[in-house]
Biotite code that builds the C-alpha atoms (Angstrom):
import biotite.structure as struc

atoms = struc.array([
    struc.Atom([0.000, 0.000, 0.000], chain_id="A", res_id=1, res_name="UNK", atom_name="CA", element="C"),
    struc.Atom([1.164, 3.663, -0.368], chain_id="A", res_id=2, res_name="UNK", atom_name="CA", element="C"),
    struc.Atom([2.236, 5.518, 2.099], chain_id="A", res_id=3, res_name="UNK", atom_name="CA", element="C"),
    struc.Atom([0.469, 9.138, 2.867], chain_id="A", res_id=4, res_name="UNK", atom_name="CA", element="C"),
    struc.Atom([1.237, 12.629, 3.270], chain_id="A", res_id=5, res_name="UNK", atom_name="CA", element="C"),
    struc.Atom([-2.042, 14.362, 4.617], chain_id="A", res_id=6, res_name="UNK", atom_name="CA", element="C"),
    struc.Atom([-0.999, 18.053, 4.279], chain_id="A", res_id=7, res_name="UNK", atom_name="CA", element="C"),
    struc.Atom([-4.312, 20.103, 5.653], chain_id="A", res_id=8, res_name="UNK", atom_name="CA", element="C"),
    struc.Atom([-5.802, 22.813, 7.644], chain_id="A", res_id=9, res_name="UNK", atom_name="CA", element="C"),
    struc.Atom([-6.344, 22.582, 11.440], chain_id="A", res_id=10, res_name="UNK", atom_name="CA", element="C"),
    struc.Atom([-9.535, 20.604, 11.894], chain_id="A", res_id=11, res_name="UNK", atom_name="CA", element="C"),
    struc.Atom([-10.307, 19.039, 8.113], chain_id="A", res_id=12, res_name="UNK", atom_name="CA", element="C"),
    struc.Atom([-10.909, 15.934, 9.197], chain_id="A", res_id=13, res_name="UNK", atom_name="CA", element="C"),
    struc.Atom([-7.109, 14.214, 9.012], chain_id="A", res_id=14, res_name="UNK", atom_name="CA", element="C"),
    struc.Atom([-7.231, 12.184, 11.922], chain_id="A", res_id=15, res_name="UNK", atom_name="CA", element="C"),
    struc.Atom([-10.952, 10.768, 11.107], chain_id="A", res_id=16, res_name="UNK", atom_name="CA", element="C"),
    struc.Atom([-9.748, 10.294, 7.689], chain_id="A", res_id=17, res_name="UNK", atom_name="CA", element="C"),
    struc.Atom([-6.757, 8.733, 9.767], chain_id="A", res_id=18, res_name="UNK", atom_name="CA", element="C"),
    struc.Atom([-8.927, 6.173, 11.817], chain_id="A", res_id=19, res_name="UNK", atom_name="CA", element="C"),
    struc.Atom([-10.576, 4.765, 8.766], chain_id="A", res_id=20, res_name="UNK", atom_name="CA", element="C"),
    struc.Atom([-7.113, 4.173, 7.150], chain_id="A", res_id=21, res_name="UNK", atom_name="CA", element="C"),
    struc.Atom([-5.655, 2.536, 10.254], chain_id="A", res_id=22, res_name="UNK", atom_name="CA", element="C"),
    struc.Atom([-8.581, -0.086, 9.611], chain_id="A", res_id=23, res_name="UNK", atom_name="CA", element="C"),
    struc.Atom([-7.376, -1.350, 6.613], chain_id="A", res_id=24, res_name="UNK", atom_name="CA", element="C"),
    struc.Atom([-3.890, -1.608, 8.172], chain_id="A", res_id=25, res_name="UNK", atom_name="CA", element="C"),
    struc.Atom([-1.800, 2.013, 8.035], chain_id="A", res_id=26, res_name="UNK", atom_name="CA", element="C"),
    struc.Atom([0.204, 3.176, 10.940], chain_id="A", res_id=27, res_name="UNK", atom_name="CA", element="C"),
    struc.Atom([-1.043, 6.860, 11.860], chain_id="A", res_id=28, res_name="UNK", atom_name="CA", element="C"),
    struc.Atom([1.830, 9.025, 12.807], chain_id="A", res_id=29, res_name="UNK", atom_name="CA", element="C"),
    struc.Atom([0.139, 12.238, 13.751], chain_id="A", res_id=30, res_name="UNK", atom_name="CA", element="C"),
    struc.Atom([2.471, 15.125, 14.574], chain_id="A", res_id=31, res_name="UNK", atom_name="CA", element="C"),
    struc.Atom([-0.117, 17.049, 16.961], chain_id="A", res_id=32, res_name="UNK", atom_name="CA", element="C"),
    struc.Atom([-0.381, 13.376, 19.060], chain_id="A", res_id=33, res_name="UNK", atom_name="CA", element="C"),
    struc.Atom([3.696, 13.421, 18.806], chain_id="A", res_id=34, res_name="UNK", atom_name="CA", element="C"),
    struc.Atom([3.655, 17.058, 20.242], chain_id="A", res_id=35, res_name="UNK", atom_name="CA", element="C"),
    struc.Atom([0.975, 16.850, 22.798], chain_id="A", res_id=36, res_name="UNK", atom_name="CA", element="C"),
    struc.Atom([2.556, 13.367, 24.197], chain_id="A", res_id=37, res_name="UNK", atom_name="CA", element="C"),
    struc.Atom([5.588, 15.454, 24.636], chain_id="A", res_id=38, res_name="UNK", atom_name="CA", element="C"),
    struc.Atom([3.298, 18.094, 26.471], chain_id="A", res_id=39, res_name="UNK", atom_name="CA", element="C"),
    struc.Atom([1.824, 15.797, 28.499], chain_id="A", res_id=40, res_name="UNK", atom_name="CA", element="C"),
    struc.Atom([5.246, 14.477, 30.367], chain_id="A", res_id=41, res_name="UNK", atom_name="CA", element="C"),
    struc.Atom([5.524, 18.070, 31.721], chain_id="A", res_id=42, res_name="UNK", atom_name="CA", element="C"),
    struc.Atom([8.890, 17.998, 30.227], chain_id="A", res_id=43, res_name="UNK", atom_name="CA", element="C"),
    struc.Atom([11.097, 21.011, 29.281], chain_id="A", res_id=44, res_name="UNK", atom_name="CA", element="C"),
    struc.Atom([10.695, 20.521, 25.253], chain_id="A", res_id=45, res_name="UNK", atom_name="CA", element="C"),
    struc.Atom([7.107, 19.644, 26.305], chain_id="A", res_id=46, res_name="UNK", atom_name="CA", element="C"),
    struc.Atom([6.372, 22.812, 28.315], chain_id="A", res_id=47, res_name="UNK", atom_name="CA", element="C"),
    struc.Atom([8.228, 24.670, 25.327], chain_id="A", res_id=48, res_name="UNK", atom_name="CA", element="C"),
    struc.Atom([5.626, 23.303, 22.872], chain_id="A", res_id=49, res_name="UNK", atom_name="CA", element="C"),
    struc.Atom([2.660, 23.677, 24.812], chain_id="A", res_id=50, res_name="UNK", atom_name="CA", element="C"),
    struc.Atom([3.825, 27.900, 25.357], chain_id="A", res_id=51, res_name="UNK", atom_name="CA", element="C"),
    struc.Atom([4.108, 28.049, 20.804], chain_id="A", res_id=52, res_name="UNK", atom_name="CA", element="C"),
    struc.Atom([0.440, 26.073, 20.140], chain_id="A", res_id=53, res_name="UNK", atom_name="CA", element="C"),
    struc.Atom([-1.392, 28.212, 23.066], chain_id="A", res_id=54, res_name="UNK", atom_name="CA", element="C"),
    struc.Atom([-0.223, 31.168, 20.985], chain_id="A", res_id=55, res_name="UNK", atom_name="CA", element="C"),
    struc.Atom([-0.511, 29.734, 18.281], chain_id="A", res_id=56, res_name="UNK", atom_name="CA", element="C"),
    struc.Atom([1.708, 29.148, 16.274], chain_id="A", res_id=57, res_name="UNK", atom_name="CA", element="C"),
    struc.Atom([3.644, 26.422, 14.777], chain_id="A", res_id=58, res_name="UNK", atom_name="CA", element="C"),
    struc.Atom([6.226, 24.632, 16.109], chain_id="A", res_id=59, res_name="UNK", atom_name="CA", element="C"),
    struc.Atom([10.136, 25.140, 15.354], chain_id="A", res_id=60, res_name="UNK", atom_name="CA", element="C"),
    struc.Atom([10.994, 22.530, 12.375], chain_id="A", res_id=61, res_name="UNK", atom_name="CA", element="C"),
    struc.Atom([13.713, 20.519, 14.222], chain_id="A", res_id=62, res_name="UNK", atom_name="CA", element="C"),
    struc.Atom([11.692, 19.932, 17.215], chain_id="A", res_id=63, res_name="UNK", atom_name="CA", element="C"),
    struc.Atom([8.992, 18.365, 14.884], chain_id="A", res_id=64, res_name="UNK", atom_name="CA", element="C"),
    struc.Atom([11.095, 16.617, 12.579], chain_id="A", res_id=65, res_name="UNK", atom_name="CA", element="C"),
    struc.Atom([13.232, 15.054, 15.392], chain_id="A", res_id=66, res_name="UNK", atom_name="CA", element="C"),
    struc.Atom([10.285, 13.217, 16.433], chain_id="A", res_id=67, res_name="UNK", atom_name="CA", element="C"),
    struc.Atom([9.516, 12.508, 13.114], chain_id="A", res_id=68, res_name="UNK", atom_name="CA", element="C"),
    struc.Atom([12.495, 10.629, 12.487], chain_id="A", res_id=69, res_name="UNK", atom_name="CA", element="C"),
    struc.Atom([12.479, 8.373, 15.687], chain_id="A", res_id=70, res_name="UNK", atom_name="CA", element="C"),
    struc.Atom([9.162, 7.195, 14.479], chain_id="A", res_id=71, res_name="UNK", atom_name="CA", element="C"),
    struc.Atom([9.688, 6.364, 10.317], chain_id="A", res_id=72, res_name="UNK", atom_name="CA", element="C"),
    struc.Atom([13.314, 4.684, 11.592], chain_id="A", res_id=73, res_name="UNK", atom_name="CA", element="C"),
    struc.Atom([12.259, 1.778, 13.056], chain_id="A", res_id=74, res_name="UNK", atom_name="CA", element="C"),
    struc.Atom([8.817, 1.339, 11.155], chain_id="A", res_id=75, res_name="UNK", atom_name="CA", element="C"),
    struc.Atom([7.764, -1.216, 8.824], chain_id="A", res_id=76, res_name="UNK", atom_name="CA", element="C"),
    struc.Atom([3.945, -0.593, 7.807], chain_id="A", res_id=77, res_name="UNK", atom_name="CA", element="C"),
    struc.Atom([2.299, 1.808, 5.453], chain_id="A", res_id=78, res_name="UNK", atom_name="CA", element="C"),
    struc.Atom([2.418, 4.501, 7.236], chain_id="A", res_id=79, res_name="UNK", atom_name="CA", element="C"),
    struc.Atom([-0.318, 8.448, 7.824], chain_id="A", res_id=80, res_name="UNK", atom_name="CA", element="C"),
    struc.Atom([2.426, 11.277, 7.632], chain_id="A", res_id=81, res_name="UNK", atom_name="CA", element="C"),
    struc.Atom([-0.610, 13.540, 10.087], chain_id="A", res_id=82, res_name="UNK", atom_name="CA", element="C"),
    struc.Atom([0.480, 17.619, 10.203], chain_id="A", res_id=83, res_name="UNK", atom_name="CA", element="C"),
    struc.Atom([3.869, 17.606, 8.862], chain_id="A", res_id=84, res_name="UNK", atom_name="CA", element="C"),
    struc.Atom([4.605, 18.948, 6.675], chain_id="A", res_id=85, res_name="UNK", atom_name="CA", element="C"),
    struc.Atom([3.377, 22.974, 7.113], chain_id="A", res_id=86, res_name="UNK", atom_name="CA", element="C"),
    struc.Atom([6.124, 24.942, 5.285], chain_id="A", res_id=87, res_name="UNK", atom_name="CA", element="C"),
    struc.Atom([8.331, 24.761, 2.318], chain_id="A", res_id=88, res_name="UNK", atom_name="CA", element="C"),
    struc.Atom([11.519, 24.187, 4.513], chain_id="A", res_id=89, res_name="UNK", atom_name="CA", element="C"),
    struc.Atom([9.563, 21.028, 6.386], chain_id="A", res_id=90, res_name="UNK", atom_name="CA", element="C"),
    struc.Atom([8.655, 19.153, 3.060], chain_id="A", res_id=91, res_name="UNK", atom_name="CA", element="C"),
    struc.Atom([12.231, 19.958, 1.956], chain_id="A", res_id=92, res_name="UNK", atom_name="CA", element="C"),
    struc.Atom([13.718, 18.228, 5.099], chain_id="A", res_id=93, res_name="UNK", atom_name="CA", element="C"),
    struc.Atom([11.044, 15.748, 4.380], chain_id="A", res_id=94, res_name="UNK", atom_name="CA", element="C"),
    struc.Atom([12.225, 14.607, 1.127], chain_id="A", res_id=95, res_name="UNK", atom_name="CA", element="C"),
    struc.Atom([15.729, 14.334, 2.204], chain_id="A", res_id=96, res_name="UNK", atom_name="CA", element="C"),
    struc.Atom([14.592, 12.040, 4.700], chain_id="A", res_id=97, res_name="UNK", atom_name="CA", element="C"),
    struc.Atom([12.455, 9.758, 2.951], chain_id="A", res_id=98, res_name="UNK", atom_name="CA", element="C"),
    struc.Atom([15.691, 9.544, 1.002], chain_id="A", res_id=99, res_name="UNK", atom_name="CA", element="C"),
    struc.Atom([17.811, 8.524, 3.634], chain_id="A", res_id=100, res_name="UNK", atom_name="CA", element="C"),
    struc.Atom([14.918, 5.974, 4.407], chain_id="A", res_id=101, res_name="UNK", atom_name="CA", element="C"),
    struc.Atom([14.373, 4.855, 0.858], chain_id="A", res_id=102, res_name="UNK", atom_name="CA", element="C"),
    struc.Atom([10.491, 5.872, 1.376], chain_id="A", res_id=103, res_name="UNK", atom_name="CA", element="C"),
    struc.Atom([9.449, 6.867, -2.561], chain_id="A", res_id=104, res_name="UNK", atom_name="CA", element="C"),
    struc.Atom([5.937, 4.975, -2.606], chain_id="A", res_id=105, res_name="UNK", atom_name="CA", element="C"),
    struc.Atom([4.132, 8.027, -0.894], chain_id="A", res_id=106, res_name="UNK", atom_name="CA", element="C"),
    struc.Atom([0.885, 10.030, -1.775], chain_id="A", res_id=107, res_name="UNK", atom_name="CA", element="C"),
    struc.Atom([0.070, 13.559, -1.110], chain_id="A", res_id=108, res_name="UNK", atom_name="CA", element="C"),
    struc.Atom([-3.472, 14.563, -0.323], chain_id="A", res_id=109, res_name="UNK", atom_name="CA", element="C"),
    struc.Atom([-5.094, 18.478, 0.992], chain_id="A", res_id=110, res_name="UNK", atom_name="CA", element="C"),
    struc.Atom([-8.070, 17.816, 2.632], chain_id="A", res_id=111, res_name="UNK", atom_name="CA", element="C"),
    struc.Atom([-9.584, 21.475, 1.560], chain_id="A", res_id=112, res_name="UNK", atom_name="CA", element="C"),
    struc.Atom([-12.046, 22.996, 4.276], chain_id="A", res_id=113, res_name="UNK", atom_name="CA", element="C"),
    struc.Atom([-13.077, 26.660, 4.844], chain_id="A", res_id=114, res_name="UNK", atom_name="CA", element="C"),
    struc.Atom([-12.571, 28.560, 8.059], chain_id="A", res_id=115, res_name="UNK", atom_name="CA", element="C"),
    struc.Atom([-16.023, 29.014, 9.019], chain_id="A", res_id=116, res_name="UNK", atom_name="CA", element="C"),
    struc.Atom([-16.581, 24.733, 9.096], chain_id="A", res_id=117, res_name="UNK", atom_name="CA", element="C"),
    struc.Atom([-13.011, 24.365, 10.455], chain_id="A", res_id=118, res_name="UNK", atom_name="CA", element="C"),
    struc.Atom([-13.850, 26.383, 13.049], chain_id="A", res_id=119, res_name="UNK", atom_name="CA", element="C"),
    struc.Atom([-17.080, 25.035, 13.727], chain_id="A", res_id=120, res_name="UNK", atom_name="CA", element="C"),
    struc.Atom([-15.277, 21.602, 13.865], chain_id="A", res_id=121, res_name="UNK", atom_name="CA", element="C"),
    struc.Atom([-12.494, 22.931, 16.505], chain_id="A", res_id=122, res_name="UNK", atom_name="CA", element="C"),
    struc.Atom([-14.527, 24.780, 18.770], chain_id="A", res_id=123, res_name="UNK", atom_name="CA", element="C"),
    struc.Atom([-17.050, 21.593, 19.143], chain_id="A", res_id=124, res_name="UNK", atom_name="CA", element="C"),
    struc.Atom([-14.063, 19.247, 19.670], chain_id="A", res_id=125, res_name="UNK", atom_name="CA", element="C"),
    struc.Atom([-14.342, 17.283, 22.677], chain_id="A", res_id=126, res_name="UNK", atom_name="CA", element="C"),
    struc.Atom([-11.514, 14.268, 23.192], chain_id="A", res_id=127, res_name="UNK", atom_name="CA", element="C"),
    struc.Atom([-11.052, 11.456, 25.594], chain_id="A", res_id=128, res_name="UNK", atom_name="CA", element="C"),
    struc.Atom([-7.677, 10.230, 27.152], chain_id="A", res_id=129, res_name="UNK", atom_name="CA", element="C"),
    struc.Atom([-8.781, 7.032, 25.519], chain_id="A", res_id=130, res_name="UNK", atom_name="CA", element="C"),
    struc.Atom([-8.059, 8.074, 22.351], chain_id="A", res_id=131, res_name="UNK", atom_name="CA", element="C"),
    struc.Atom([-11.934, 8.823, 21.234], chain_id="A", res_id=132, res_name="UNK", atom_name="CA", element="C"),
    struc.Atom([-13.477, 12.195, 20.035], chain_id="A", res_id=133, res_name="UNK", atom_name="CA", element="C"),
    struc.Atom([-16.712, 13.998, 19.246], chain_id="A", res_id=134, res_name="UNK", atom_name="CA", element="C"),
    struc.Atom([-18.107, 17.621, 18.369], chain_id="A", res_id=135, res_name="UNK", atom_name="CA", element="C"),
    struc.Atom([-21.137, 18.884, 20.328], chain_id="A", res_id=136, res_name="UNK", atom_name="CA", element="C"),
    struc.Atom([-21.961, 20.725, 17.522], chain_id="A", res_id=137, res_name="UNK", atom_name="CA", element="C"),
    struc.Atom([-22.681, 17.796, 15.237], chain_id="A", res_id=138, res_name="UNK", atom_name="CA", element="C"),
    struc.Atom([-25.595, 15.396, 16.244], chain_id="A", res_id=139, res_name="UNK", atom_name="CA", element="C"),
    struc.Atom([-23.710, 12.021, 14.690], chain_id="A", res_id=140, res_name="UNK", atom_name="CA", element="C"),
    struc.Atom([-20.681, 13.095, 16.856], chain_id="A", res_id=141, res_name="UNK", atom_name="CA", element="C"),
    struc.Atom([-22.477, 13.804, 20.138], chain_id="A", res_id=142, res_name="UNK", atom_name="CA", element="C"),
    struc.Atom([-21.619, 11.164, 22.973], chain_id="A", res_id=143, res_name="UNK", atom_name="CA", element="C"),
    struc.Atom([-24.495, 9.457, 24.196], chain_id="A", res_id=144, res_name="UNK", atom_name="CA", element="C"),
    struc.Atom([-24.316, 11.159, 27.636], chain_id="A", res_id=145, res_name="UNK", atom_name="CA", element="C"),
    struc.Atom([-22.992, 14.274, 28.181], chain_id="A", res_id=146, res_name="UNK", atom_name="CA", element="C"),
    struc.Atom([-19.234, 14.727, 28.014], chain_id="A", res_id=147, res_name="UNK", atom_name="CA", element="C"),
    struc.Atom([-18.671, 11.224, 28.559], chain_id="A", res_id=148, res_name="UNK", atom_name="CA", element="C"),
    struc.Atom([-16.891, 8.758, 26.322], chain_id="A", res_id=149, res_name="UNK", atom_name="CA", element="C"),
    struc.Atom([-19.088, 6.011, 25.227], chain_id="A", res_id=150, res_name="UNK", atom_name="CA", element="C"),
    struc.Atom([-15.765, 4.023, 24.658], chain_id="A", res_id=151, res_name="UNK", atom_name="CA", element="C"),
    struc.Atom([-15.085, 3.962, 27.856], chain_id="A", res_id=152, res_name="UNK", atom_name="CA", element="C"),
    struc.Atom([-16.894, 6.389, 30.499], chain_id="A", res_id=153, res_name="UNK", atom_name="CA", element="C"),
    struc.Atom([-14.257, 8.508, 31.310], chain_id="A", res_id=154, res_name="UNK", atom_name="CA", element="C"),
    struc.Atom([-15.041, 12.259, 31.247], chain_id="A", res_id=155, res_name="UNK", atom_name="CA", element="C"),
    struc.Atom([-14.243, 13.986, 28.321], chain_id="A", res_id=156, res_name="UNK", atom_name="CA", element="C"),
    struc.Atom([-12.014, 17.389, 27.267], chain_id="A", res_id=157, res_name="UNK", atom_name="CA", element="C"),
    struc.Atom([-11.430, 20.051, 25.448], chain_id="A", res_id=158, res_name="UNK", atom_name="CA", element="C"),
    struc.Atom([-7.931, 20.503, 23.798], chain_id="A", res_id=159, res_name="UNK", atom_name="CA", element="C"),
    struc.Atom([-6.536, 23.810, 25.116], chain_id="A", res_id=160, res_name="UNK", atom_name="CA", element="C"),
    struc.Atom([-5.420, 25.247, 21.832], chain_id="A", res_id=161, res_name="UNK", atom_name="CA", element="C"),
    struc.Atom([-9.066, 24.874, 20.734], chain_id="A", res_id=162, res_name="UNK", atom_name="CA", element="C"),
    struc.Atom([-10.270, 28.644, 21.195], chain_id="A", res_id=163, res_name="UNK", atom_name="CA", element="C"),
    struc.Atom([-11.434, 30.933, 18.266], chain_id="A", res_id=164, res_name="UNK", atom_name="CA", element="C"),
    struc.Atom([-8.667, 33.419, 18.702], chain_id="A", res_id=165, res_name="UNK", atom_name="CA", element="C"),
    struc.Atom([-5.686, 30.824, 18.451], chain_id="A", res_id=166, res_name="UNK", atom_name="CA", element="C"),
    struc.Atom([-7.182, 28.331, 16.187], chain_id="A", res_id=167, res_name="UNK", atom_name="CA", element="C"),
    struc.Atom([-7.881, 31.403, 13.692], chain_id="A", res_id=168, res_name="UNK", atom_name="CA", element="C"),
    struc.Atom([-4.116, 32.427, 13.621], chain_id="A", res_id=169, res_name="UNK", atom_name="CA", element="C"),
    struc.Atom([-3.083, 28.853, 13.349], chain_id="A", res_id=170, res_name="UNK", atom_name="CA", element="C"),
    struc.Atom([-5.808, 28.433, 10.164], chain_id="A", res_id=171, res_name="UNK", atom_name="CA", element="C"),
    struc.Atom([-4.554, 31.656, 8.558], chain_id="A", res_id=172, res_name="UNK", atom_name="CA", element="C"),
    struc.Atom([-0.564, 30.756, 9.403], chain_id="A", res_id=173, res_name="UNK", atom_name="CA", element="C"),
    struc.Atom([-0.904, 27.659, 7.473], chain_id="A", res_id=174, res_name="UNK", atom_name="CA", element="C"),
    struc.Atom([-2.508, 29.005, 4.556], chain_id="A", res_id=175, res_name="UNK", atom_name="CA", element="C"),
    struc.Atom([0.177, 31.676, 4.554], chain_id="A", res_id=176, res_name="UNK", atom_name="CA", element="C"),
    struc.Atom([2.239, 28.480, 3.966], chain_id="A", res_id=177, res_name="UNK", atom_name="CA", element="C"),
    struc.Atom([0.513, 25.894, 1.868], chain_id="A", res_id=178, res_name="UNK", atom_name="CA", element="C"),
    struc.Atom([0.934, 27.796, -1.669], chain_id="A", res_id=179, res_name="UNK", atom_name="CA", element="C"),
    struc.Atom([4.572, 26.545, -2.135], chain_id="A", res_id=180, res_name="UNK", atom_name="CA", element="C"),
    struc.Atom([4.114, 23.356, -0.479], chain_id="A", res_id=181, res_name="UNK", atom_name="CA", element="C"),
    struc.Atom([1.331, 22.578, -3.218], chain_id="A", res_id=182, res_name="UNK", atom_name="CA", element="C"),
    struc.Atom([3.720, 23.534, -6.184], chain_id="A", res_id=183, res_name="UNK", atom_name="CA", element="C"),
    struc.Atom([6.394, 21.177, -4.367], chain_id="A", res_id=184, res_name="UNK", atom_name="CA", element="C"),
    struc.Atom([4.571, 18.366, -4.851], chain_id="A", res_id=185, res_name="UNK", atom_name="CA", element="C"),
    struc.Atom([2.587, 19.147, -7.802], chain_id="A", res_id=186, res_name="UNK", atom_name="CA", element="C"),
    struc.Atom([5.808, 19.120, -9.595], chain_id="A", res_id=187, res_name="UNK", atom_name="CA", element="C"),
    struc.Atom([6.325, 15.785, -8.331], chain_id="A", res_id=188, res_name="UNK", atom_name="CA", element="C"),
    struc.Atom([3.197, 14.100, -9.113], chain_id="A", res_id=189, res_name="UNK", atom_name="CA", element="C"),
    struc.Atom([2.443, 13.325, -5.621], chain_id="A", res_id=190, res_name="UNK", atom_name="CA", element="C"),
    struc.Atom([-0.259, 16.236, -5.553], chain_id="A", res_id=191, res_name="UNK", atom_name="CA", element="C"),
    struc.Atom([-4.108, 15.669, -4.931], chain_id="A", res_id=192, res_name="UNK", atom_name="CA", element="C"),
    struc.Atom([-6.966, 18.230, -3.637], chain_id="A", res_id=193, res_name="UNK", atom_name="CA", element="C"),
    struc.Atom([-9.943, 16.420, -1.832], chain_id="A", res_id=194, res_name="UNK", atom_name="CA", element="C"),
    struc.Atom([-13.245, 18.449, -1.233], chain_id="A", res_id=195, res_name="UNK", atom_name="CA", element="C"),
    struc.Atom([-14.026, 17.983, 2.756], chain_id="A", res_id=196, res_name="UNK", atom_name="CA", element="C"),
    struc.Atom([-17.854, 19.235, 2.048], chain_id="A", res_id=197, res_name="UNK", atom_name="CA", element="C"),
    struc.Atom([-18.449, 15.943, 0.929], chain_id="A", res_id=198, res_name="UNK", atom_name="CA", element="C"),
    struc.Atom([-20.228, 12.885, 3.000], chain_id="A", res_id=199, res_name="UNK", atom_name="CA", element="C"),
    struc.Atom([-17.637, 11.354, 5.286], chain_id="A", res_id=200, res_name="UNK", atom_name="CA", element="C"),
    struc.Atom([-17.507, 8.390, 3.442], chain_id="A", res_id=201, res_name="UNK", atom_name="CA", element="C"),
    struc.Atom([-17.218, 9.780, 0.138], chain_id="A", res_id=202, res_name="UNK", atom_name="CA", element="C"),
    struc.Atom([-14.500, 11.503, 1.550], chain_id="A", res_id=203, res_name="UNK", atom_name="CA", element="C"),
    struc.Atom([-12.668, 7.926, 2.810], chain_id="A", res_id=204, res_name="UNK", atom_name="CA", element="C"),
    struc.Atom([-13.615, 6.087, -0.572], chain_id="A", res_id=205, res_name="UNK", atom_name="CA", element="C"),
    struc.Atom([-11.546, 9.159, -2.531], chain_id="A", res_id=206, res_name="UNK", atom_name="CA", element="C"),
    struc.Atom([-8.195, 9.244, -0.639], chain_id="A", res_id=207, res_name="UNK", atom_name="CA", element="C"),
    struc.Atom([-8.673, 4.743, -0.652], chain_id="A", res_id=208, res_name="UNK", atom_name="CA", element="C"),
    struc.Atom([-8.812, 5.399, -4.789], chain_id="A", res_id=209, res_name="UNK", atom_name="CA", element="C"),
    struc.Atom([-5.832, 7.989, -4.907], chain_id="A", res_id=210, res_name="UNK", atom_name="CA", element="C"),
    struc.Atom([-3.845, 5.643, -2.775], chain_id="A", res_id=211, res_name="UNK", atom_name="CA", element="C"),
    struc.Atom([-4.915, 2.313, -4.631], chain_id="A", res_id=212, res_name="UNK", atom_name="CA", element="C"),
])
C-alpha cells in the first residue's frame, strides 16, 4: 500500500480520515499526538511546545522533525504522515529524509475545508484520554451522555489550543504556507486536492482510490 502525506488545515478531518485508514492496516503518525505526548510528560521541550500552540503558532521545524524521524526509523507498515509537513523548509527536510529511508511509494493529499466549518469543527471538539473524540456541535458526533466517552466512560475534554482566537491564527498561518508546499509536490506528481464538504464516506472512498 502507499504511504500518505495528509498536508491540511487545522480541523479538516485528518485524523478521522486517519482512523478509517488505520482499519485497513496504516500506521497513523500524527504530529499534533507526537507534540501533545511530549506536552503531556511536563517535560522542558514539552512545556516549550505547549507555550508556541497556546499562541498559536507552529512549532520550530527541528523539534517536529526530530520526532519525526524516531518514528519512520524503526517502522515497517504503510504509514499516515498527520500535520507535517506545514512549510516549504519542512517538506524539503522531508524529502531528504524519505531519502535517507528509501520511502518513494508516498501520496500527497489536501483535505480542503473553509474557516467558518473548520472552526465550527475545533470549537465543538471534545476528546477522551482514551483516544476517542466527538463535536457537540454535530448530532452524529455527540456522545451518548454528556461529556462522557461512550468508549469507555471517562469524562471527556477540550484541547486547550481549541479557542477561536488561536485556532484562527493557526488556520490563517498555514494558509500563509501551503501555496509553495502545493507547487512542491505538484511538480512531483504526488499532488491531490480532496473536497471535505463531501459525505464522510465519500471523503474515505476518494483518498482509498488515490492511494490504490
Amino acid at each position: 500500500m502507499k504511504n500518505v502525506i495528509f498536508i491540511a488545515p487545522p480541523s479538516s478531518g485528518k485524523g478521522t480520515q486517519s482512523e478509517k485508514l488505520v482499519e485497513i492496516g496504516y500506521k497513523h503518525i500524527s504530529t499534533g499526538d507526537m507534540l501533545r505526548e511530549e506536552i503531556a510528560k511536563g517535560s522542558e521541550i514539552g512545556l516549550k511546545i505547549n507555550e508556541i500552540i497556546t499562541a498559536g503558532h507552529l512549532v520550530d521545524d527541528e523539534i517536529v522533525f526530530r520526532l519525526i524521524k524516531a518514528k519512520l526509523q524503526n517502522n515497517k507498515e504503510p504509514f499516515i504522515l498527520d500535520g507535517f509537513p506545514r512549510t516549504l523548509n519542512q517538506a524539503k527536510m522531508l524529502d531528504e529524509l524519505f531519502k535517507e529511508l528509501n520511502i518513494q511509494n508516498y501520496e500527497v493529499i489536501y483535505l480542503d475545508i473553509s474557516l467558518e466549518e473548520a472552526l465550527k469543527r475545533a470549537l465543538g471538539r471534545l476528546t477522551c484520554s482514551c483516544g476517542a473524540s466527538y463535536n457537540m456541535y454535530y448530532e452524529n458526533l455527540k456522545p451518548k451522555t454528556n461529556n462522557i466517552c461512550d468508549k469507555c466512560g471517562k469524562e471527556l475534554m477540550k484541547r486547550t489550543d481549541d479557542n477561536e482566537e488561536s485556532f484562527k491564527i493557526r488556520f490563517n498561518t498555514f494558509l500563509e504556507n501551503i501555496d509553495p508546499i502545493k507547487e512542491y509536490y505538484k511538480e512531483k506528481n504526488k499532488m491531490h486536492i480532496v473536497d471535505t464538504s463531501m459525505k464522510l464516506d465519500m471523503i474515505t472512498e476518494k483518498i482509498k482510490e488515490i492511494l490504490k
